[in-house]
C-alpha positions in Angstrom: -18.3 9.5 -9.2 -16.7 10.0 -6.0 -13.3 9.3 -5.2 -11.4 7.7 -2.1 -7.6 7.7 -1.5 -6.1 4.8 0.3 -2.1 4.5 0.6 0.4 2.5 -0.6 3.1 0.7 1.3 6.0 -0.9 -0.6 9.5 -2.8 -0.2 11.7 -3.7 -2.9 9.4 -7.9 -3.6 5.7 -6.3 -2.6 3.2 -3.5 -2.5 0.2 -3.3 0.0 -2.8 -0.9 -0.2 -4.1 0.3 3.6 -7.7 -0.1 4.0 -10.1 0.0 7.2 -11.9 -2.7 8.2 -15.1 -0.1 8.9 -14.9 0.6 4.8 -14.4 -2.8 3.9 -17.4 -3.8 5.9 -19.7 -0.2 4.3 -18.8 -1.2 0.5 -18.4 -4.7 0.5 -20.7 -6.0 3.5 -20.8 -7.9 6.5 -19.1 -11.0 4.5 -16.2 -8.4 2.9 -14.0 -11.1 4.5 -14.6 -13.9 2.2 -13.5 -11.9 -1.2 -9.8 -11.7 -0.4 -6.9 -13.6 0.0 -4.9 -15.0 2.6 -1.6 -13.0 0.9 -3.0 -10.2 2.4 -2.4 -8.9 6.4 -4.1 -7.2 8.5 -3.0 -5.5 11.9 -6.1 -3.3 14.5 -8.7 -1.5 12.6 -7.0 -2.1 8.9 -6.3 -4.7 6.5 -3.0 -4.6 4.1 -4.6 -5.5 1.1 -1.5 -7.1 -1.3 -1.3 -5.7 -4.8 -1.8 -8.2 -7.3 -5.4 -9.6 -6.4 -6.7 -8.2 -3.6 -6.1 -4.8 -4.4 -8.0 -5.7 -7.8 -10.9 -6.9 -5.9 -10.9 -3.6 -4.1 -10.9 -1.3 -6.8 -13.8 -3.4 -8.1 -15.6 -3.3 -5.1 -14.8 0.5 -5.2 -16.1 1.1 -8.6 -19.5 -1.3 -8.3 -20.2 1.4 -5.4 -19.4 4.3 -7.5 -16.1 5.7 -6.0 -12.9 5.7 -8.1 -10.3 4.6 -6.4 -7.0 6.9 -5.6 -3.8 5.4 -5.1 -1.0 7.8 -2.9 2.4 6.4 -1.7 2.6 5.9 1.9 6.3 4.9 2.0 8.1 2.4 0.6 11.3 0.7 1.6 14.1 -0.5 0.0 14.4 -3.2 3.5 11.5 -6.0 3.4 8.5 -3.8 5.3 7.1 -4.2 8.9 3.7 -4.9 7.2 5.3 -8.8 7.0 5.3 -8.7 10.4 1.8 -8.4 10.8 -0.6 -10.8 10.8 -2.0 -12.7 8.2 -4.9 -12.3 6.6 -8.0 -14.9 7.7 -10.1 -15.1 5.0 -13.7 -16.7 6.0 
């Protein structure tokens, strides 16, 4: 099995895992839109996947397509993180 790292962005209430759009759209399909959440954000070519279900649905997702997931901090805050500033998620 093959392996991908994606980063993690945190703040002192939430985690977020970084993901592209262009991966999203190769392992999941055309319709990766309509598996995840609106508690999620997204901002250019990536999505902030939130920690609790969507980044479940990910490492599903991940595994059906036979690549392990790898988790790596990308920086975490103890202030509430810019990614809230970004905007939300629009789940088909």
């Amino acid at each position: 099995m093959k392996t991908r790292t994606f980063l993690v962005y945190s703040d002192p209430c939430h985690a977020w895992v970084k993901v592209s759009i262009a991966f999203l759209t190769e392992v999941v399909g055309l319709q990766w839109r309509q598996h995840f959440t609106c508690f999620s954000y997204e901002r250019g070519a990536y999505v902030y996947l939130e920690e609790d279900q969507d980044a479940r649905t990910l490492i599903d997702w991940c595994r059906a397509a036979g690549i392990e997931p790898v988790f790596k901090e990308g920086s975490s805050s103890n202030r509430p993180s810019r990614i809230r500033s970004y905007a939300l998620f629009a789940p088909c």
